[in-house]
N, C-alpha and C positions, 0 to 999 in steps of 0.2 A: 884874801884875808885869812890870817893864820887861824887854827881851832883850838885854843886855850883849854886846855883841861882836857884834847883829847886823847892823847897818848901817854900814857906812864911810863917811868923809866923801869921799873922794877915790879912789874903786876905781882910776882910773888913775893914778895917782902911788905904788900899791902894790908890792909884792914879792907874787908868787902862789906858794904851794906847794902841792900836789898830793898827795896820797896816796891814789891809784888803782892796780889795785883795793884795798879793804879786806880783809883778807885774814882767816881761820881765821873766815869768817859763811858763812851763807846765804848765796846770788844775789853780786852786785854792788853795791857804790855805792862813791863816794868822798868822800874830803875834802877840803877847800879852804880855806887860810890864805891872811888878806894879811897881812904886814908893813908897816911902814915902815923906813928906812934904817940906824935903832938897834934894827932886829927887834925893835921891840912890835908885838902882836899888836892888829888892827885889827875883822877879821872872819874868823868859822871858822863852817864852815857841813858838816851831811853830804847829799852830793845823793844819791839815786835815781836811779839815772841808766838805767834799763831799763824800757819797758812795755809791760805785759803784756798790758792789755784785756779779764779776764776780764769781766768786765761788761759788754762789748757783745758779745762772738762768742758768748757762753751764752743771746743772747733768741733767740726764734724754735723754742729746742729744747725737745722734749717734757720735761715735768717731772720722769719715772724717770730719764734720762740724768744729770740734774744731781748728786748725790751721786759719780757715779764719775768725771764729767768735772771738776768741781773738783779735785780730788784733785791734779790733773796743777799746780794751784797750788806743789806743794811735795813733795820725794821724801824728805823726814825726817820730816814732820810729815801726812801725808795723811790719816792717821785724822782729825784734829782738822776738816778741812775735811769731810771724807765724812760725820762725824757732825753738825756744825753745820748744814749742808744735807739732812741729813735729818730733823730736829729739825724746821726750817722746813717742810719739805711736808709731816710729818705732818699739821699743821694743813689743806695745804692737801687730803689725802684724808681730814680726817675726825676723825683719831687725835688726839682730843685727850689721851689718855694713850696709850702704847704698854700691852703688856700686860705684867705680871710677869718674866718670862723674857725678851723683849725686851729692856728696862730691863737688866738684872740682864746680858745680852750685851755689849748697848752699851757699860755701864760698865766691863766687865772689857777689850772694846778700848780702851777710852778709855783705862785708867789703865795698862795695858801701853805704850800710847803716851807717857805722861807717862814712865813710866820707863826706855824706850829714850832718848826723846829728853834727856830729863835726862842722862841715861848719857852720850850724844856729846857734848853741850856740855861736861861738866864735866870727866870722864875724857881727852877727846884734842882740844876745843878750849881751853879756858881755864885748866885746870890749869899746862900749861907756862908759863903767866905767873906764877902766885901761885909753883910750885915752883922757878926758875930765878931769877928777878926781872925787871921792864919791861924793864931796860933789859940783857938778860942777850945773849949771841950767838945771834944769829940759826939758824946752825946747831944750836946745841941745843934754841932756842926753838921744839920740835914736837912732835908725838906719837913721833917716834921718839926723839928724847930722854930724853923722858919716859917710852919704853919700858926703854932703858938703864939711865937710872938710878934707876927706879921701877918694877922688872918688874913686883913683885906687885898696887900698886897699877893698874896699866896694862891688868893681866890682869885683874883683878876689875871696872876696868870694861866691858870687853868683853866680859866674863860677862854683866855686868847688863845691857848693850843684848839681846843674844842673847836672855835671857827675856824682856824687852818684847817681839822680835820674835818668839817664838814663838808668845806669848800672841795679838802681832796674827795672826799664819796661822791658828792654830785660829779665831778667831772670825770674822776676815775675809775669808779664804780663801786670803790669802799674805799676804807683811810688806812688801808694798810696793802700794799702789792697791788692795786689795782690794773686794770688791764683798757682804760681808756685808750692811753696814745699807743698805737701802730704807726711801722713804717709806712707812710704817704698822706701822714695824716693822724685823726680821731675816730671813734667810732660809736660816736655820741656828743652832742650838743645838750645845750641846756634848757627847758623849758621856761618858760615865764616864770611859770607856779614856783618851782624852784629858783629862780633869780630872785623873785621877790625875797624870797625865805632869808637869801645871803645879805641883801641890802639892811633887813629888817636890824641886826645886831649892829651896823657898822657906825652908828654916832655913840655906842658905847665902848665899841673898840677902841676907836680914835679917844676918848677921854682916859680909857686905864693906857692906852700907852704915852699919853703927856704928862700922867699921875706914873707913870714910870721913870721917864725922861728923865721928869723933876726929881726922883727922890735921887736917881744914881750922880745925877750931876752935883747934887749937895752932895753924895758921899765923895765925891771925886776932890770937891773945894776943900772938902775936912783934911781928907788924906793924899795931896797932891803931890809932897816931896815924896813920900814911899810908893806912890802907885807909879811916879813919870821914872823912878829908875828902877824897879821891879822889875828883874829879867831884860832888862832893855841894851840889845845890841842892835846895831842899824842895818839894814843889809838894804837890797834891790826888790820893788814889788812888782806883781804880775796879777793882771785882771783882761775879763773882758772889758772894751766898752761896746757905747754904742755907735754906729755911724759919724754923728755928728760930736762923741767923746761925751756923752752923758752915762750915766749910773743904769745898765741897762745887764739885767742879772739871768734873760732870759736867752740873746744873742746878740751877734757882735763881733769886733776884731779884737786882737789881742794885742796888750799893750805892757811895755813893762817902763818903770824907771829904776835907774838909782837910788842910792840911801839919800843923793841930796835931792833929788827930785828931778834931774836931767833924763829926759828919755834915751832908752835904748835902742828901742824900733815901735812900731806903732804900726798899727793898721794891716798887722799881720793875719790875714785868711787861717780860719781853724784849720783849713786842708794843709794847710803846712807848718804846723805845728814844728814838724820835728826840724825846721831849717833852722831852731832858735833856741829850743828845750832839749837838753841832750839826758838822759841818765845813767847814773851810778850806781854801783851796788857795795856792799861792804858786808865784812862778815859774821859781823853779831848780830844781825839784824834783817828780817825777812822784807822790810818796807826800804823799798828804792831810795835813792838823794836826788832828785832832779838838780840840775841846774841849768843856767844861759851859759849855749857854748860858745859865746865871744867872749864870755870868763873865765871859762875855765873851772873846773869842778871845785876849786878851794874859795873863790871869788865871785862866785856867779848862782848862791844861793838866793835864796827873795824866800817873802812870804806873798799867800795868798788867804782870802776872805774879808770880814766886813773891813777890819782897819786898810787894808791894801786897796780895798773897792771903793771905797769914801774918798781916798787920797787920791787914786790912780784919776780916776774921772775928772772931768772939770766941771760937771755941776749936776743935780741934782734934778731931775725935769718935774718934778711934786713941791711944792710951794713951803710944808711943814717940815719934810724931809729935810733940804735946800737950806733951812733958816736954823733945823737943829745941827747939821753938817758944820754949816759956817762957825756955831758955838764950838764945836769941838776943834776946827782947826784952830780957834783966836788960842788956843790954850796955848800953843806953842808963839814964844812972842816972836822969833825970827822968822814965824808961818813956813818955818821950816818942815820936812815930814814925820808925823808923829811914829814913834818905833815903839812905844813902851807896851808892850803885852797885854796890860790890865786894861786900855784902852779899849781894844779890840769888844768889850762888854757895851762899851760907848755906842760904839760903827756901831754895835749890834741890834740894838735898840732905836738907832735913826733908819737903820734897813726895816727894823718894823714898821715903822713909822709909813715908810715909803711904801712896803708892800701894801697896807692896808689904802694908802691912797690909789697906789694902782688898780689893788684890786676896785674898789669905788668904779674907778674911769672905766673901768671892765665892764661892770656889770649894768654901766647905762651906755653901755654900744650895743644897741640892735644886731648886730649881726655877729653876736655872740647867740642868739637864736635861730640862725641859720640852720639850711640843710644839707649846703655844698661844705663836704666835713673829708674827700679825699683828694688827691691829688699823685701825676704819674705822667714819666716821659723815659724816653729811651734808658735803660738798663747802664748801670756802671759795674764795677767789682771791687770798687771799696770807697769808704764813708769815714769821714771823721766829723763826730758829735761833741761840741764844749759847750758846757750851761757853768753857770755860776748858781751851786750847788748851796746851802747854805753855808757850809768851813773852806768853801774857797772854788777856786775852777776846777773843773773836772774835766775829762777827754777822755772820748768814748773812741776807738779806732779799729775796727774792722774790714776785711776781706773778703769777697764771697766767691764760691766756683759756679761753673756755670750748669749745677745741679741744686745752686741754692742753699752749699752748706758754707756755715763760718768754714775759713781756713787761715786766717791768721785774726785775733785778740790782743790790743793794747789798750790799758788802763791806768790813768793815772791820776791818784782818787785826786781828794781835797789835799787830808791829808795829810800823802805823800809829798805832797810840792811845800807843805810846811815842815818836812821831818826836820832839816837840818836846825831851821828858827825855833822848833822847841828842843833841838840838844843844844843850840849857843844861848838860849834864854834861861835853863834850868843850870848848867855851866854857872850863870852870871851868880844865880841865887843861891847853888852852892859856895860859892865865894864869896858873895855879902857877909852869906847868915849863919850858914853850916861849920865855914873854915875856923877851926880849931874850939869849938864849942861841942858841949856833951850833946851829943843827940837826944831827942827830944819827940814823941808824937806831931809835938805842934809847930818843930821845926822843921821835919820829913816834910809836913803837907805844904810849907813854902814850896818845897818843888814841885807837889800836885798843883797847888794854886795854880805857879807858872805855864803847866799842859792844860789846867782846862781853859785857862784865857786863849785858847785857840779851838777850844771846840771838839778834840781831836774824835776822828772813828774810828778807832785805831784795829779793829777787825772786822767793822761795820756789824756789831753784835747789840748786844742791851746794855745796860743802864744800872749798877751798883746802887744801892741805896746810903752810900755812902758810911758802911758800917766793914770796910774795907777787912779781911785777913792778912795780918803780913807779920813774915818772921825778918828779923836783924839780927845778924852774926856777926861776933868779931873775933876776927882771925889772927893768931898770934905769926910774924914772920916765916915762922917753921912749920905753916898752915892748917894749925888745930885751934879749932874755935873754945876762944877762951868764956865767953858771955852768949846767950842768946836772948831777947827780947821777944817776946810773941806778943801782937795783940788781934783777939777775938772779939770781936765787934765793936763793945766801947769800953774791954778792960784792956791793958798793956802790962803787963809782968816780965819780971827777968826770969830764968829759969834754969836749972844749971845745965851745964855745957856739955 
């Protein structure tokens, strides 16, 4: 598949716009538009514009360190890193299964983590979009808007983060970089006292997230022609599943299909990842291209997270999960696969759904109370760890010598495996909305819309309050900026040049 809008004929003889930083994501990055003189859109591109270098400053260190020193990857999302790298070294002490209660640990952080972080995305960074409209004012397009005029919804997601994060302290030791899971295992179970605690909220979790379900599904009915082609380009998706091809976000084989929904391989071992997932690199940009190399780097991108994981699966093994799933696929009348971007808010909120069931099934198994919490067999010298992270799969891929230090580091976050699906989704939007129209505040953030409906981490940093800085230039042929635009928090002015 060709990349429309990715290459300009004449980059100096363009108009450059800028929308730095991106704002209501993870980390940093920005966007870059050229025009030409009748502002058609020529080239749009999202760069990465921060590195990190976990993969080189993590060799050299002892291999228990690595689970808590990843972490520092990401302050929303750190379970997802601390468990993927520990998955990997289990292998490398031995563990080629963790024991009962380990598992049955792991999982209950894991999927607290899916439901917190679900919770911030949805609740108080992307809501204010779908509830206000794109192109709504600035001023109220926030979470405190959204607090105004949606107290109760507002509140109930802040609820829902709060027992994700409780879930992770009990298990991991606090709700932020915890240090529960080590390689071969946990290093703490949960007590009664404590189980009861988590049980005690969950018939009000379960009612704000079908008091959620409900409201986005009506906004979906309202605004269905603009949301199903919003950024919507089709590509190839990639998930774990489980075993038996159920919705399973903790482990699993790796499965991808096409845009029509034909498999490509399936039931591929995390250990070999790299027989299927090749990467690319490009020059504007610090954050990789993965793609499947039976496609070939222009053909063989895909998206990864909830919309990819909902489809890839074949069913849903949680009864409320299963029956809101099923609603979102009837939307496509060919039950063809759903591609549209805004979607992905959809998946995102039937993954709640599910984690909250699972966690339930967790927490009325006894041998989540367990004492047998390690596990260990003959030594390897390298591990590969994939969880299904909240924004998509992740692979954890390490080396070790036989003094016990990292010596080879591969990472490939969420995401990275989505980079290419939000430069051909934000592409699309510059061309709906942008092409030959004056720019606008409330047209720019069509193209943020399009990146946060995937969630992105994009330096695995913090969280804008949605009161973004960004300047706009425009560049006459002969490369002096003829206009500038700046706006500082929720004024926008021209300024002279």
């Amino acid at each position: 598949m060709a990349f429309p809008l990715e290459k300009a004929e004449d980059p100096t003889k363009l108009r450059r716009v800028a929308i730095d930083p991106v704002s209501r994501v993870e980390g940093h990055g920005k966007v870059t538009i050229l025009l030409d003189d009748a502002g058609k859109i020529h080239q749009v591109r999202l760069h990465i514009v921060e590195f990190r270098g976990f993969e080189r400053f993590i060799l050299g260190r002892p291999y228990w360190e690595v689970p808590v020193m990843v972490q520092r990857l990401c302050g929303i999302c750190p379970v997802s890193h601390h468990l993927a790298a520990s998955k990997a070294l289990d292998l490398v002490v031995g563990a080629k299964r963790v024991t009962h209660t380990a598992e049955l640990v792991r999982r209950l952080m894991h999927y607290g983590q899916i439901l917190q972080s679900h919770a911030l995305h949805f609740y108080h960074l992307a809501s204010p979009d779908l509830l206000f409209g794109f192109g709504s004012a600035v001023a109220t397009r926030n979470v405190v808007g959204v607090l105004a005029a949606f107290p109760e919804l507002a509140r109930q997601g802040v609820l829902l983060r709060k027992y994700g994060q409780e879930i992770i302290r009990l298990t991991a030791g606090k709700r932020v970089h915890g240090t529960g899971s080590v390689p071969g295992g946990v290093n703490k179970s949960l007590t009664a006292a404590e189980r009861d605690e988590l049980l005690a909220p969950l018939p009000d979790v379960k009612q704000w997230l079908r008091s959620g379900l409900a409201a986005l599904t009506g906004l979906y009915g309202q605004n269905r022609e603009q949301y199903d082609s919003f950024g919507t380009v089709p590509s190839s998706l990639l998930s774990l599943v489980g075993r038996q091809g159920q919705l399973d976000l903790y482990d699993g084989v790796l499965r991808a299909r096409d845009q029509y929904g034909k498999i490509i391989f399936d039931g591929l071992d995390p250990q070999q990842y790299r027989s299927q997932l090749k990467e690319n690199v490009r020059s504007w940009s610090y954050m990789k291209f993965p793609f499947i190399g039976s496609l070939g780097p222009e053909a063989g991108w895909y998206k990864v997270g909830p919309l990819a994981r909902i489809q890839n699966c074949d069913v849903i093994d949680t009864p409320l999960a299963e029956e809101a799933r099923q609603g979102l696929l009837a939307t496509s009348p060919t039950r063809q696969l759903i591609h549209a971007p805004l979607h992905y808010h959809w998946a995102r909120l039937i993954e709640m759904v599910h984690a909250a069931e699972v966690i339930e099934n967790l927490l009325h198994d006894q041998d989540l109370l367990g004492d047998q919490l390690m596990a260990s067999g003959p030594r390897a010298i390298a591990g590969v760890g994939i969880i299904e992270a909240p924004r998509g799969t992740l692979i954890h891929h390490y080396e070790v010598d036989e003094q016990d230090l990292v010596t080879m580091c591969n990472l490939i976050v969420s995401t990275t495996h989505n980079n290419q699906a939000m430069n051909e989704a934000i592409r699309q939007v510059a061309r709906q909305y942008l092409d030959g129209q004056e720019l606008t505040e409330g047209l720019l953030n069509h193209i943020e819309v399009a990146i946060r409906a995937y969630d992105p981490c994009l330096s695995c940093a913090t969280h804008a309050l949605g009161k973004m800085p960004l300047q706009v230039e425009f560049v006459d042929p002969a490369g002096k900026v003829v206009q500038r635009l700046v706006r500082d928090g929720e004024n926008l002015a021209a300024v002279s040049a």
